[in-house]
Backbone as CSV, one residue per row, in Angstrom:
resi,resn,N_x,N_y,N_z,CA_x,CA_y,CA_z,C_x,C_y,C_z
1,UNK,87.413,105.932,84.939,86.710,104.670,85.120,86.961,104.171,86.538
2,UNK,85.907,103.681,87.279,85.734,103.282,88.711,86.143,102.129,88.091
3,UNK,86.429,101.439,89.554,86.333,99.476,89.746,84.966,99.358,90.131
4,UNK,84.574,98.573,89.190,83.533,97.503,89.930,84.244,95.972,90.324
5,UNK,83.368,95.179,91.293,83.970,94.297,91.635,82.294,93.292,92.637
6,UNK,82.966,92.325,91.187,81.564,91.367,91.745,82.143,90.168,92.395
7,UNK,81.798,89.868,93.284,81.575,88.036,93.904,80.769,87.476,92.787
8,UNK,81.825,86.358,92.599,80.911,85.175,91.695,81.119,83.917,92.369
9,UNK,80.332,82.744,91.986,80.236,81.258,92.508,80.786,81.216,93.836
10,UNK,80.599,82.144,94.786,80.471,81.917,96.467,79.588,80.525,96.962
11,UNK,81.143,79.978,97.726,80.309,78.503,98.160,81.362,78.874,99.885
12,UNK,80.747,77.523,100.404,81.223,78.295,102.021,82.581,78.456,102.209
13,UNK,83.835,77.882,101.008,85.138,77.665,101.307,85.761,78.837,100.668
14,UNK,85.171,79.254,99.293,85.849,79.952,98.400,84.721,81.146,97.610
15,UNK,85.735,81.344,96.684,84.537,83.145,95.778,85.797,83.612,95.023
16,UNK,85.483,83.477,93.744,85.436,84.314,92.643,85.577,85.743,93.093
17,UNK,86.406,86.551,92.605,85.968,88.149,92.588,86.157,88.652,91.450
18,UNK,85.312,89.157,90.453,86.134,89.650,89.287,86.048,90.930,89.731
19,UNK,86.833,91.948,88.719,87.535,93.067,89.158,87.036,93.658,87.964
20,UNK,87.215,94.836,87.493,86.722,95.386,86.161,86.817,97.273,86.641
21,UNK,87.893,97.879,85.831,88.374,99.061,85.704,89.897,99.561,86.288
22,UNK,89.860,100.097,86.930,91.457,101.263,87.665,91.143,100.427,89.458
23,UNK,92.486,99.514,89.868,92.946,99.133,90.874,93.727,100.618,91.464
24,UNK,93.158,101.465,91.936,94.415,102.386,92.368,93.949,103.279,93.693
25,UNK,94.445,104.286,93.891,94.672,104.691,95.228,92.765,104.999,95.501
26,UNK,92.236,105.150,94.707,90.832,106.085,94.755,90.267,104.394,95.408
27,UNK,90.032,103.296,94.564,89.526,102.339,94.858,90.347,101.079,95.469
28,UNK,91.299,101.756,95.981,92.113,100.132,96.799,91.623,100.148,97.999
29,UNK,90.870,100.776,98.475,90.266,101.040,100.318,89.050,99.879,100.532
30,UNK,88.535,100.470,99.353,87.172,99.869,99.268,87.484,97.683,98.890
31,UNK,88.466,97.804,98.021,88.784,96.622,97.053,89.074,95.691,98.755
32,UNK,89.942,96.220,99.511,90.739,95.753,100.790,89.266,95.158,101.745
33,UNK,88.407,96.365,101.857,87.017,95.676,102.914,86.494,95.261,102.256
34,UNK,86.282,94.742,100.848,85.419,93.633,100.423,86.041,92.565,100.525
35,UNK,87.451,92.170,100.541,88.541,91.038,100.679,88.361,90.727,102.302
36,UNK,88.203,91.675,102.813,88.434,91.584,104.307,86.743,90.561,105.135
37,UNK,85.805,91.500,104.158,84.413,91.132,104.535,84.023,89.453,103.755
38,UNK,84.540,89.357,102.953,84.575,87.695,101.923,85.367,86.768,103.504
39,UNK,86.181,87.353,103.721,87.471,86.437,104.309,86.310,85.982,105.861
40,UNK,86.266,87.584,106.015,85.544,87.102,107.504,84.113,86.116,107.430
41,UNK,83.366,86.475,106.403,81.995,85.389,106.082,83.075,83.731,105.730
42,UNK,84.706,83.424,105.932,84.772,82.027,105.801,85.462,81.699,104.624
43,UNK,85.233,82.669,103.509,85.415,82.209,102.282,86.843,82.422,101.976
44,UNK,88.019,81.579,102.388,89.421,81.864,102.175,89.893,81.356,100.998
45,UNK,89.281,80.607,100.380,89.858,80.646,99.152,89.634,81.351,97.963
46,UNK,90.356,82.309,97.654,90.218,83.412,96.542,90.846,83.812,95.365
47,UNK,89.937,83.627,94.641,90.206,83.861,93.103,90.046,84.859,92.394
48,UNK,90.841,86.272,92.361,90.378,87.403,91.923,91.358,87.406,90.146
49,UNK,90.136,87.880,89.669,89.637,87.873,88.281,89.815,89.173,87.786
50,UNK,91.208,89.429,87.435,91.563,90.222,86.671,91.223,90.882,85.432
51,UNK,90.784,90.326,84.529,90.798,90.280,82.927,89.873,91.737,83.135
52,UNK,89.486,92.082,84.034,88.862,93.639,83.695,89.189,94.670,84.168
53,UNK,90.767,94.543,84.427,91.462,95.469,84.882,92.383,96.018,84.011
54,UNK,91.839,97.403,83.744,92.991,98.273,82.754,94.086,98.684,83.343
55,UNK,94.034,98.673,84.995,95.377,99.431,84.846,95.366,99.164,87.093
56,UNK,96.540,99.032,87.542,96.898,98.854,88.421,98.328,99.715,89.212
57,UNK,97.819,100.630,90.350,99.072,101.425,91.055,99.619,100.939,92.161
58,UNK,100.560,101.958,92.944,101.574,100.760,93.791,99.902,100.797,94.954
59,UNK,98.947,101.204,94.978,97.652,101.359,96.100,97.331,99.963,96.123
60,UNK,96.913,99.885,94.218,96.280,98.628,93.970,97.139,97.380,93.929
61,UNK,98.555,97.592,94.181,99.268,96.575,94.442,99.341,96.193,95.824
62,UNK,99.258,97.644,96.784,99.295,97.271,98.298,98.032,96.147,98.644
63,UNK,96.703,96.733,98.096,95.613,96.048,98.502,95.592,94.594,97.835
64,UNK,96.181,94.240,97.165,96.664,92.587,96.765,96.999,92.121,97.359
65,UNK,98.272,93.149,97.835,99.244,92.237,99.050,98.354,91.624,100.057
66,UNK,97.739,92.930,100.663,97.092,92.683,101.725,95.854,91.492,101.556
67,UNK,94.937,91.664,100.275,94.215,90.567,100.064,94.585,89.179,100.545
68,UNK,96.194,88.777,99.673,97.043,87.982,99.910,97.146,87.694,101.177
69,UNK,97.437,88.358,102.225,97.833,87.926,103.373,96.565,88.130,104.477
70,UNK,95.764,88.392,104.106,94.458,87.990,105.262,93.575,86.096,104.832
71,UNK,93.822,86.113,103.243,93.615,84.605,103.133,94.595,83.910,103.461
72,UNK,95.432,83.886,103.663,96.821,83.310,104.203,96.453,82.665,105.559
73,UNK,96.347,83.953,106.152,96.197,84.216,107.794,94.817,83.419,108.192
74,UNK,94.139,83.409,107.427,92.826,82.757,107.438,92.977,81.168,107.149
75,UNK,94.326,80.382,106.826,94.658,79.221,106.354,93.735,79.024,104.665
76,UNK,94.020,80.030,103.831,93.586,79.828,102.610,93.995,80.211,101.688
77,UNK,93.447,80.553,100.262,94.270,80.941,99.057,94.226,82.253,98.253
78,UNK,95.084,83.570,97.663,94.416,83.958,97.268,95.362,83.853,95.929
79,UNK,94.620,83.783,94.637,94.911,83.652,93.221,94.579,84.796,92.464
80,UNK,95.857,85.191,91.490,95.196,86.333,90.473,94.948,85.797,89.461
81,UNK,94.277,85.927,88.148,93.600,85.385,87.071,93.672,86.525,86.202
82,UNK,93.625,85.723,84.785,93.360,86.899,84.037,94.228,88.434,83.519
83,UNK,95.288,88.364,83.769,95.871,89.839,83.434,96.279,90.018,82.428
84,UNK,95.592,91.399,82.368,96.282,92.056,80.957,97.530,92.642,81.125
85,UNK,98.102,93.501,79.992,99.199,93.990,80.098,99.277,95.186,81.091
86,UNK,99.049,96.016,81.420,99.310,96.803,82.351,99.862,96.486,83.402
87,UNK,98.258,95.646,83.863,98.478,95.001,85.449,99.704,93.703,85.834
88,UNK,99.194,93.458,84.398,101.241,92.126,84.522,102.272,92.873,84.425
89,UNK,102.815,93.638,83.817,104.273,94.451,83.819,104.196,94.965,85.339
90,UNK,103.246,95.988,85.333,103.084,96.208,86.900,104.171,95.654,88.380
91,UNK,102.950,94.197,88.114,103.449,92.812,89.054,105.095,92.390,88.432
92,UNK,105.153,92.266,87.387,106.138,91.390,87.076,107.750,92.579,87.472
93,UNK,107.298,93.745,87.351,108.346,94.883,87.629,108.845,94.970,88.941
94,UNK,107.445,94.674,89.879,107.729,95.005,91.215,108.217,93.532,91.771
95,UNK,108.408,92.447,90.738,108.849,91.042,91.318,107.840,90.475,92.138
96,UNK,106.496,90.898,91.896,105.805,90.170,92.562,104.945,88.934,92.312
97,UNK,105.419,88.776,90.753,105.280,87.193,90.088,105.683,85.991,90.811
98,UNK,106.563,86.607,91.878,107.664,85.440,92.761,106.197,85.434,94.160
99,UNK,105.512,86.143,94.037,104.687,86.458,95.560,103.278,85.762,94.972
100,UNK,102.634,86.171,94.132,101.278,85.772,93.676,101.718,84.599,93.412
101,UNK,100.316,83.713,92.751,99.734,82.829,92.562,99.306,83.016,91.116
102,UNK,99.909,83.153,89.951,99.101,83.867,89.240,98.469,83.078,87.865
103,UNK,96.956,83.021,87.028,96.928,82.082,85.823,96.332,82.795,84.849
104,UNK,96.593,81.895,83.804,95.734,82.635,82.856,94.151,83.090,82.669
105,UNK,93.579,82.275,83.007,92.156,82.367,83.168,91.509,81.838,84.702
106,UNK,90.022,82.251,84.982,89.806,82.050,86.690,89.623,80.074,86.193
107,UNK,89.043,79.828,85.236,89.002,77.934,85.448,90.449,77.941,85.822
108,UNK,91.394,77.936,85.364,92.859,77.499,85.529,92.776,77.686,86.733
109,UNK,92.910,78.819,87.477,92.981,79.183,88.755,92.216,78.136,90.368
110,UNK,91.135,77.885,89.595,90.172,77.594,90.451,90.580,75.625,90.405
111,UNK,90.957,75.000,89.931,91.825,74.052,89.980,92.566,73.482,91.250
């Protein structure tokens, strides 16, 4: 299973991304220049939408990071939403619960 990965409710500050399949080495390249290409059109505040992610590697953890720190750098936000079990043990193993932003659902998030 590929990632797909849609922009939702893009307004000039912020964007939704939901995510949906395998975060990992095949698709973290691609996941990174759509974060990169959102950031540069303005939109630093980011809400990526987990709940359709089965499964997450240390690739798809790098390209978080990095998500993370180009909205940063951009003076903005980026939020995870939504995780299932995979992708939370994942995060929560590598201690990066202490680094994200993380909620249960994207309304919570988007708050």
């Amino acid at each position: 299973m590929d990632l797909t990965m849609e922009e939702k409710k893009p307004s000039e500050s912020s964007s939704v991304i939901a995510l949906s399949g395998r975060l990992n080495g095949a698709s973290a390249p691609e996941f990174k220049h759509e974060i990169k290409r959102i950031v540069d059109l303005g939109r630093t505040g980011l809400v990526v939408d987990l709940s359709g992610v089965v499964f997450v590697d240390s690739s798809g953890l790098s390209a978080l990071i990095s998500g993370l720190k180009s909205a940063r750098e951009a003076g903005g936000f980026f939020r995870l939403a939504g995780l299932r079990d995979q992708p939370a043990s994942v995060i929560k193993l590598m201690m990066l619960d202490r680094v994200f932003d993380i909620y249960a659902d994207v309304e919570a998030a988007k708050r």
